[in-house]
C-alpha positions in Angstrom: 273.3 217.5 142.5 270.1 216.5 141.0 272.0 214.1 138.7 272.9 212.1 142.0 269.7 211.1 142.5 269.4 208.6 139.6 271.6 205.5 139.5 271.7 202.8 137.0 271.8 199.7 136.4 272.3 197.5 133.0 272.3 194.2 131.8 272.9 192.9 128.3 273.0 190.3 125.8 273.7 190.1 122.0 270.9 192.8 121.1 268.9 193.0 124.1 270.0 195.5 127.3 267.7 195.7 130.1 268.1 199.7 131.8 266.9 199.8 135.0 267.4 203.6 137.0 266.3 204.4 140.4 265.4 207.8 141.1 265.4 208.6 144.7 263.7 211.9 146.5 261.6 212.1 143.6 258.8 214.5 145.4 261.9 216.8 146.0 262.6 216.8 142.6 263.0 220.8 140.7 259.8 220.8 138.5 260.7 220.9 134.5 264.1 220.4 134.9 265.9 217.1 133.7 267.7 215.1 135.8 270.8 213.0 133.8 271.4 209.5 134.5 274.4 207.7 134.1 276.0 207.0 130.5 275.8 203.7 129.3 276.1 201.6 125.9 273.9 200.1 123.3 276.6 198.5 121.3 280.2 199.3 121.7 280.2 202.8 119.8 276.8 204.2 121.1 276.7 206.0 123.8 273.3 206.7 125.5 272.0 208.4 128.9 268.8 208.2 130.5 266.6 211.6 131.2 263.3 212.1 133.7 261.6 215.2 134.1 258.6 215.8 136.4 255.8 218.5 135.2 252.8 219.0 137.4 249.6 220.0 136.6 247.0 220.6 139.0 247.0 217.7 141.1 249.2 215.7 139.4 252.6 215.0 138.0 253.1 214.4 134.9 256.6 212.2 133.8 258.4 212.3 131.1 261.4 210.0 130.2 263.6 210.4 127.2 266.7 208.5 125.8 269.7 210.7 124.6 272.1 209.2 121.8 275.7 210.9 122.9 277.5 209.3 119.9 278.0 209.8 116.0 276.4 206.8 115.3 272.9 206.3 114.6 270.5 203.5 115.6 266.9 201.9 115.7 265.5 200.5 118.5 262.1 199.0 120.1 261.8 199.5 124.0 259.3 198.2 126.8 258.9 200.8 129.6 257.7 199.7 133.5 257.5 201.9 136.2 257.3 200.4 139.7 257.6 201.1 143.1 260.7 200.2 145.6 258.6 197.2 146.2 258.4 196.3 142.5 254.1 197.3 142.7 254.1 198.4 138.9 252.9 201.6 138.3 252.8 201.9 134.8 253.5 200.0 131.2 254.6 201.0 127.4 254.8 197.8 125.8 254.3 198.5 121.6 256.1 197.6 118.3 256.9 201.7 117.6 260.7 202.4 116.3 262.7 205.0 118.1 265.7 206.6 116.1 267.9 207.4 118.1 270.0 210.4 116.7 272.9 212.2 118.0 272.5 214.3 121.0 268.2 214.2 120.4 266.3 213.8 123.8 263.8 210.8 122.0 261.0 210.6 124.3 260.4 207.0 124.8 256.4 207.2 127.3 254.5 210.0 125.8 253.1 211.1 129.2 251.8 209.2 132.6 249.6 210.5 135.4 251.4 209.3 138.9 251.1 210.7 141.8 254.7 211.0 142.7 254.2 212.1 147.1 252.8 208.7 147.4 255.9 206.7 146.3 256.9 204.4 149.3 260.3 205.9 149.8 259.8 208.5 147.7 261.4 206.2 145.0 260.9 205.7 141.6 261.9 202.5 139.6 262.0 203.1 135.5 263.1 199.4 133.7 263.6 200.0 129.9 263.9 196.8 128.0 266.0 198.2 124.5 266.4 195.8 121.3 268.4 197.0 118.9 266.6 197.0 115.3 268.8 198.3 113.2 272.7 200.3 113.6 272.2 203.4 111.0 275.7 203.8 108.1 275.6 207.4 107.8 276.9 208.2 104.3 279.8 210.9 104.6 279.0 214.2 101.9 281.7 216.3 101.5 279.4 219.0 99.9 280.7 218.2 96.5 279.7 216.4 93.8 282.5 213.8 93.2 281.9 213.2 89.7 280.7 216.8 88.5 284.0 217.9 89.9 286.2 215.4 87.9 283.6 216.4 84.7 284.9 220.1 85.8 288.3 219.2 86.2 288.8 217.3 82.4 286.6 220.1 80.9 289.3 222.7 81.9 292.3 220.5 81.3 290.5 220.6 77.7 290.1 224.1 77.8 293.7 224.9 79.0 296.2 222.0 77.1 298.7 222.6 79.1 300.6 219.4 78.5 299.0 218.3 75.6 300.9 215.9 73.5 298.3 215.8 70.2 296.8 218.4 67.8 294.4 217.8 65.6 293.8 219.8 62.9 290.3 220.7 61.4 289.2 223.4 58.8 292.1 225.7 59.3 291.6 225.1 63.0 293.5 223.5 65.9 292.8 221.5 68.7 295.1 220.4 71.3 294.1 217.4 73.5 295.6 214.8 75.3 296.3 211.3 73.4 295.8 209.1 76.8 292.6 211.0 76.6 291.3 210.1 73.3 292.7 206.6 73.6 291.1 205.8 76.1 287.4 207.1 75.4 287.7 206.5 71.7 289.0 202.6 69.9 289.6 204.4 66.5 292.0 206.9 68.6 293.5 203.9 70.5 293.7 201.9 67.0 295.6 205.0 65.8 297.4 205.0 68.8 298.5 201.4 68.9 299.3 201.5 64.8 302.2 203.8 65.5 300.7 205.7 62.1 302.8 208.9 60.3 300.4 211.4 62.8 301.4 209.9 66.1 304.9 210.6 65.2 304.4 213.7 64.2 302.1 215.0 67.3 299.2 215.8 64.4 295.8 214.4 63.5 294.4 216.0 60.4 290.6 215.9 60.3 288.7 216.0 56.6 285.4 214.5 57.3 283.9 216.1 60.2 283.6 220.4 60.6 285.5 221.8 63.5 282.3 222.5 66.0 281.0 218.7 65.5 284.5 217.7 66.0 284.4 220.5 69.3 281.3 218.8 70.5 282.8 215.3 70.1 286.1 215.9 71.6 284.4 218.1 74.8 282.4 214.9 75.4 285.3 212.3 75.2 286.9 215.1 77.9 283.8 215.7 80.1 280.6 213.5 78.8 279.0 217.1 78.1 276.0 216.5 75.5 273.7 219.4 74.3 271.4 221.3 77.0 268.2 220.6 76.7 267.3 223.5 75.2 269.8 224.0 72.8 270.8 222.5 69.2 267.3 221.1 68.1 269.3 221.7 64.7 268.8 218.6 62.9 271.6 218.7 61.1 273.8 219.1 63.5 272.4 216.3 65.6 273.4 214.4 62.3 276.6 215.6 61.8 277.5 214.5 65.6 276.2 211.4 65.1 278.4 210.2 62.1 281.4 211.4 63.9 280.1 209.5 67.2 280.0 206.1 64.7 283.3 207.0 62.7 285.7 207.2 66.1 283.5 204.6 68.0 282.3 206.5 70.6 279.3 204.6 71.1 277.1 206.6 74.2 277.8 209.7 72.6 275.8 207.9 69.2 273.3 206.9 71.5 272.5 209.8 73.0 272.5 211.4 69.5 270.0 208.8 68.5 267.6 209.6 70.9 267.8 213.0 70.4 267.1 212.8 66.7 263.8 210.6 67.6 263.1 213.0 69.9 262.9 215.5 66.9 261.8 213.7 64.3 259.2 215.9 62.0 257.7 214.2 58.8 260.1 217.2 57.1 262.9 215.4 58.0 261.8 212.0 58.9 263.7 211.1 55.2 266.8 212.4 56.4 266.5 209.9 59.7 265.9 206.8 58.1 268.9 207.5 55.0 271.1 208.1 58.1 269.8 204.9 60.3 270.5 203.0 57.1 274.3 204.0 56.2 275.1 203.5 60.0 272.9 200.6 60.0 271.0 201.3 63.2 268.1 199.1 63.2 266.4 200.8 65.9 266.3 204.4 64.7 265.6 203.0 61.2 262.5 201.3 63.0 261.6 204.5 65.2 261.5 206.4 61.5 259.7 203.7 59.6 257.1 203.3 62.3 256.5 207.4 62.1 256.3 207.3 58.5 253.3 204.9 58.5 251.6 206.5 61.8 251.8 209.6 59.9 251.8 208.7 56.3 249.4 211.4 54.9 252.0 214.4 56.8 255.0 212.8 55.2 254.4 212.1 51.9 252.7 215.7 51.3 256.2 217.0 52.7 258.8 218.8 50.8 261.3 216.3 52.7 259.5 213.2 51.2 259.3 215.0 47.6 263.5 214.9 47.8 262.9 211.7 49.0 261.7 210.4 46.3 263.3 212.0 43.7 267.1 210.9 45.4 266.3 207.6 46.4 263.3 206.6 44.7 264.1 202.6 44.9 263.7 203.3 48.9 260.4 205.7 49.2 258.8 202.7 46.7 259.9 200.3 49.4 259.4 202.8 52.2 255.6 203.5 50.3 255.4 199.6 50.1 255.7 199.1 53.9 253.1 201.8 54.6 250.0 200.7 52.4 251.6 196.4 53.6 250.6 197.7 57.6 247.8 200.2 56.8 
């Protein structure tokens, strides 16, 4: 067999392994077929064998010799190349700084191409030494297809929307919804608070709800269940932004007030600018009270020609001669 006629022999160190195959008969070699050289091993889980294939064209023949990886593993690796003679005459060099990756079952062509004229050989024998030092053993990171996270998202949002279980109702504008007080205790301190206080509701398995409506109190419950905040192309209502955003500060659930927070800067208007900073001040949120104030004086001609601002005024008048203060201070 036309494997027979390459033998090997391999000597290593810590990251260095010297790869030296004799081919024999090489003028009687099949042309374009690959002849398979013994198995050997890079480190202790990679398994490799060494390929030659002869190609000729017009006078010559042309050699090609590849490294296979045989193993899951994947690794990095720089290589000289000599080919000599049976009386060590060399023949040819590929001495360079290129990486090979060396991936499963990939025939990684390690010479490019080399004119020799193989019925000359003395003995019709072909030496190939490979010098191999190992650059780097690739972790391949397992995917199982899934998403791990999305799926536990998935998983709470139809534990939500399926109570089976549930140990807590709570009760807003003639509405019920059942959840799951390990839940809620453990995404929300006021819930754990209420929890811990061992209060008249606990016993009772009942939560009545009086200062949030039922779908802010929807939205706020679906995100302690499954982090799910608004699409972005959905609920540019203002109002509703603000409604979520008290509840978020009233049971403490502090991303979902951040996320809130950005969204109302995001949608700030000089209509409503007013609204923002009256509601960055009774939740004394510096920041968003900045983010309003600064919009208010890059845009102080919009705002106080607004309908928003006219309000404004007239409800909080000791604030829009502050707010009108700051403006005319900066300009």
């Amino acid at each position: 067999m036309e494997r027979d006629m390459m033998k090997c022999n391999i000597r290593t160190s810590t990251k260095i392994h010297e790869i030296r195959s004799t081919v024999k008969n090489v003028s009687k070699l099949s042309e374009d077929v690959i002849v398979t050289g013994p198995d050997f091993y890079l480190t202790s889980e990679c398994n490799c064998c060494i390929l030659f294939k002869k190609i000729k064209i017009n006078k010559y023949h042309w050699l090609y010799i590849y490294i296979r990886n045989k193993s899951d593993i994947d690794i990095k690796i720089e290589r000289t190349l000599v080919l000599l003679d049976c009386n060590n005459r060399k023949l040819h060099e590929e001495r360079d700084d290129k990486i090979f990756s060396l991936e499963k079952d990939n025939n990684v062509d390690l010479m490019g191409t080399a004119k020799i004229d193989v019925n000359t050989l003395i003995h019709d024998t072909l030496i190939i030494d490979i010098c191999a030092s190992i650059k780097e053993i690739v972790t391949k990171r397992i995917t199982y297809g899934v998403d791990a996270g999305m799926k536990l998202r998935e998983d709470f949002k139809a534990m939500l929307e399926n109570p089976i279980n549930s140990d807590v109702s709570l009760h807003v504008d003639n509405e019920r919804i059942s959840a799951h007080w390990s839940v809620l205790c453990s995404r929300s301190p006021y819930f754990k608070r209420m929890f811990d206080s061992q209060m008249k509701e606990r016993v009772q398995n009942s939560i009545t709800i009086t200062d949030i409506s039922a779908s802010t109190l929807k939205n706020l419950i679906k995100f302690l269940y499954s982090a799910y905040f608004f699409d972005n192309d959905k609920s540019n209502n203002i109002e509703e932004l603000f409604d979520l955003y008290y509840g978020a500060d009233k049971y403490e659930v502090i991303d979902l007030k951040a996320l809130c927070a950005c969204k109302i800067k995001n949608n700030v208007t000089a209509d409503n600018v007013c609204k923002i900073l009256l509601l960055a001040h009774r939740h004394n949120d510096e920041d968003l009270e900045r983010e309003a104030m600064d919009f208010i004086h890059l845009n102080s001609d919009a705002v106080f020609q607004s309908d928003g601002w006219k309000k404004f005024k007239a409800s909080e008048p000791l604030a829009a001669e502050l707010c009108s203060f700051f403006c005319l201070k900066k300009n």
